[in-house]
C-alpha positions as CSV (number, residue, x, y, z in Angstrom):
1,X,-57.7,46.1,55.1
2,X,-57.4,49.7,52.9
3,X,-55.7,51.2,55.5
4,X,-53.4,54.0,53.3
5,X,-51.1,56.4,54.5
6,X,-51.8,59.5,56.4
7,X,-51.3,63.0,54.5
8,X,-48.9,64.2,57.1
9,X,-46.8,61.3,57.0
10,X,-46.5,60.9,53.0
11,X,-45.1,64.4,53.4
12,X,-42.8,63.6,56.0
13,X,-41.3,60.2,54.1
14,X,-41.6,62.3,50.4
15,X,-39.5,65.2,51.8
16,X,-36.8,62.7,53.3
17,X,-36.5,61.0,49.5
18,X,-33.8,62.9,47.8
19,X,-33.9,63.1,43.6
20,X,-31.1,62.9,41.6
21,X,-31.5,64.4,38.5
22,X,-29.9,62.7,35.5
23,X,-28.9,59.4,37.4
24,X,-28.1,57.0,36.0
25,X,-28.3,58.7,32.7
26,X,-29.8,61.9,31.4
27,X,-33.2,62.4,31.4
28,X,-33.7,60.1,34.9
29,X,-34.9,61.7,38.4
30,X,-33.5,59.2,40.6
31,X,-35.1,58.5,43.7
32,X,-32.7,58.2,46.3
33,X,-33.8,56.0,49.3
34,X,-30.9,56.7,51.3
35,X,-31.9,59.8,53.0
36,X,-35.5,58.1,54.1
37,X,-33.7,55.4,55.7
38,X,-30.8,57.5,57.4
39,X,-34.0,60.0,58.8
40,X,-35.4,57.9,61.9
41,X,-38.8,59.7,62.0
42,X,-39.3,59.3,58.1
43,X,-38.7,55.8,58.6
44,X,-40.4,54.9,61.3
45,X,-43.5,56.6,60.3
46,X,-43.5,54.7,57.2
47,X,-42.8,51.2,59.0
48,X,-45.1,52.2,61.8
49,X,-47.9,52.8,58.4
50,X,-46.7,49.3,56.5
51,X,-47.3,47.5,60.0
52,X,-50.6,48.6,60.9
53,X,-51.6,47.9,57.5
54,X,-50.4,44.7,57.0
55,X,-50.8,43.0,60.9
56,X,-54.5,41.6,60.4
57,X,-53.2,40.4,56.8
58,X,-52.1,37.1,58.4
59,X,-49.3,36.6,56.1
60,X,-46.8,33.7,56.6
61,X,-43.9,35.5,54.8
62,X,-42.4,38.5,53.1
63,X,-40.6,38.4,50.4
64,X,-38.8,41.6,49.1
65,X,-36.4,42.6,45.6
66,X,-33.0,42.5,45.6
67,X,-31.7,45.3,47.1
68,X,-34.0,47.7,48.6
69,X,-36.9,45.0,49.3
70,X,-34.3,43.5,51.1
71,X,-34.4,46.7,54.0
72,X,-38.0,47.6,53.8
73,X,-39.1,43.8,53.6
74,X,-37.1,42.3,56.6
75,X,-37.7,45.3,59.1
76,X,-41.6,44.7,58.4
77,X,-41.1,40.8,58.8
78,X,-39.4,41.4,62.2
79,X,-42.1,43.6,63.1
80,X,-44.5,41.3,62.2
81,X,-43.2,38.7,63.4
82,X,-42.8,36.0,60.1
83,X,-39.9,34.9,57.9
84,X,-38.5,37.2,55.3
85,X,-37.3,35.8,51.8
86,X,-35.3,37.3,49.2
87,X,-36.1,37.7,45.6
88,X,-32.4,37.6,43.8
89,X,-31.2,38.7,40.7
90,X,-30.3,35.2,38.5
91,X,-27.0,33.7,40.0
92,X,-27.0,34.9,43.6
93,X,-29.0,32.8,45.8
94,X,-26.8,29.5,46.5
95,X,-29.7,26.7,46.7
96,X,-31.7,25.7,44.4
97,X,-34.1,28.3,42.6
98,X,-36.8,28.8,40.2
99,X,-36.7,31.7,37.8
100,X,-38.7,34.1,35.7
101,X,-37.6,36.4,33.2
102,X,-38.6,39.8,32.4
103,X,-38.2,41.9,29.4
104,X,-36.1,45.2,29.7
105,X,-36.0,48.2,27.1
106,X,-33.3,46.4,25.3
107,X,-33.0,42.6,25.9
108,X,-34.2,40.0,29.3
109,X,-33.4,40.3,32.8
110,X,-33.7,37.3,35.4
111,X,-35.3,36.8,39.2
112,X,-34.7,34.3,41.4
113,X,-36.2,32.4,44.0
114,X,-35.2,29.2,46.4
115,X,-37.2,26.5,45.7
116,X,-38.1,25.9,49.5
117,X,-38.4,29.7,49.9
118,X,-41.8,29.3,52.0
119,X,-40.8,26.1,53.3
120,X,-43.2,24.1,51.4
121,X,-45.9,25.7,53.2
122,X,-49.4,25.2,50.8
123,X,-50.5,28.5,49.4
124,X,-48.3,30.7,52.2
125,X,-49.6,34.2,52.5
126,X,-47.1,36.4,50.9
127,X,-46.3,40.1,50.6
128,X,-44.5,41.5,47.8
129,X,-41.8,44.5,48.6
130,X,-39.8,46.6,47.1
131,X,-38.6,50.6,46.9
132,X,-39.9,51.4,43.7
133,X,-42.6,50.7,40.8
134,X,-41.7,51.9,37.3
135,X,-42.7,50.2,33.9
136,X,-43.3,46.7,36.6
137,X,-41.3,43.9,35.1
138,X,-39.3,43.1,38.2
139,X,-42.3,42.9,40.4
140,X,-44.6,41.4,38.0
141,X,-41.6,38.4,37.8
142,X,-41.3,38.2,41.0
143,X,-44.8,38.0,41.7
144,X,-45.1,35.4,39.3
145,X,-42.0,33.2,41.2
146,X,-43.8,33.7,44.3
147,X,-46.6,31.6,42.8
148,X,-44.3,29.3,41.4
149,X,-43.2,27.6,44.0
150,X,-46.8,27.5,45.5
151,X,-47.4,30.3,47.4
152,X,-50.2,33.3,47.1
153,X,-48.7,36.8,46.4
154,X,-51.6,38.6,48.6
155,X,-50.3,41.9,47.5
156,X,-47.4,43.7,45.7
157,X,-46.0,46.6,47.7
158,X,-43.9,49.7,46.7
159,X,-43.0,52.8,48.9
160,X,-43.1,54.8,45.6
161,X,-45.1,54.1,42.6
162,X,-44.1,56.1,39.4
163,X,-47.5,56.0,38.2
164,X,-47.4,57.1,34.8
165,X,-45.1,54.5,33.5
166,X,-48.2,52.1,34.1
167,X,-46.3,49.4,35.9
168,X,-48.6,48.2,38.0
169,X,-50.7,47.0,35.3
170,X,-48.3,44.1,34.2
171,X,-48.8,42.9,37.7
172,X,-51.6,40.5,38.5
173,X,-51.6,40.2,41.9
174,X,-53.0,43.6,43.8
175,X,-50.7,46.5,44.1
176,X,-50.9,49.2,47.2
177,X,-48.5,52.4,46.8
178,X,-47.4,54.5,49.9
179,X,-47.3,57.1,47.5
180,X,-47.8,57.5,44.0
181,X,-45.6,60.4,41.7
């Protein structure tokens, strides 16, 4: 189950990620997303990768971060054929949810998850998704939510992994990266 990425295809989905320097505030290299999802063979040699990795997982569900878990997450639930669930910032999911907060630089944020999010399925498999790994709060809340409500985070997942922030060490759960910067 270590199946990683091929060389030539983390060159093809790295080239097809644009960086915006100074966004959203000096000093950041954005990593824009857009451009992988707009470029057909970048994505589909990186859903074509996340599939054949995660097929003989036997998950029961994915669960992606609000927003771009959301796209990577529910094309690789179709594809594999199980239910998608959404991981919300606090206020946006209209049943009833559990939370977890998460310290930023300067203050708290908040995730969100239904309650019957895996259908009250005992310890459903679960994949965690999402765009990006920086410093790991989000992931390592939502990971934690996911648990919550009595389900197994299997793995936390990230098509780009900003590795020397050490994110993926607040994160219990084990953490694959397409590719790591």
């Amino acid at each position: 189950m270590s199946k990683t990425v091929s060389q030539e295809d983390k060159e093809i989905i790295l080239s097809s990620i644009r960086t915006i320097p100074n966004f959203p505030k000096e000093g950041i290299q954005f990593k824009d997303i857009t451009t992988l999802l707009n470029n057909p063979e970048a994505f589909g040699r990186l859903m074509n990768h996340l599939e054949d990795r995660y097929k003989d997982y036997n998950l029961d569900f994915i669960a992606g971060i609000e927003s771009r878990g959301f796209i990577f997450g529910s094309a690789l639930a179709d594809r594999l054929g199980i239910g998608f669930v959404p991981v919300r910032k606090k206020g946006k999911l209209p049943y009833t949810t559990v939370a977890e907060k998460y310290s930023l630089e300067y203050g708290f944020d908040e995730v969100e998850i239904h309650i019957d999010a895996f259908r009250y399925k005992k310890e459903a498999k679960v994949l965690l998704i999402d765009d990006l790994i920086a410093t790991g709060g989000t992931a390592s809340a939502a990971a934690t939510l996911i648990e919550k409500v009595g389900a197994k985070c299997v793995e936390c997942c990230f098509i780009l992994e900003l590795g020397f922030l050490n994110g993926k060490e607040k994160i219990k759960s084990p953490v694959y990266s397409v590719i790591e910067l």
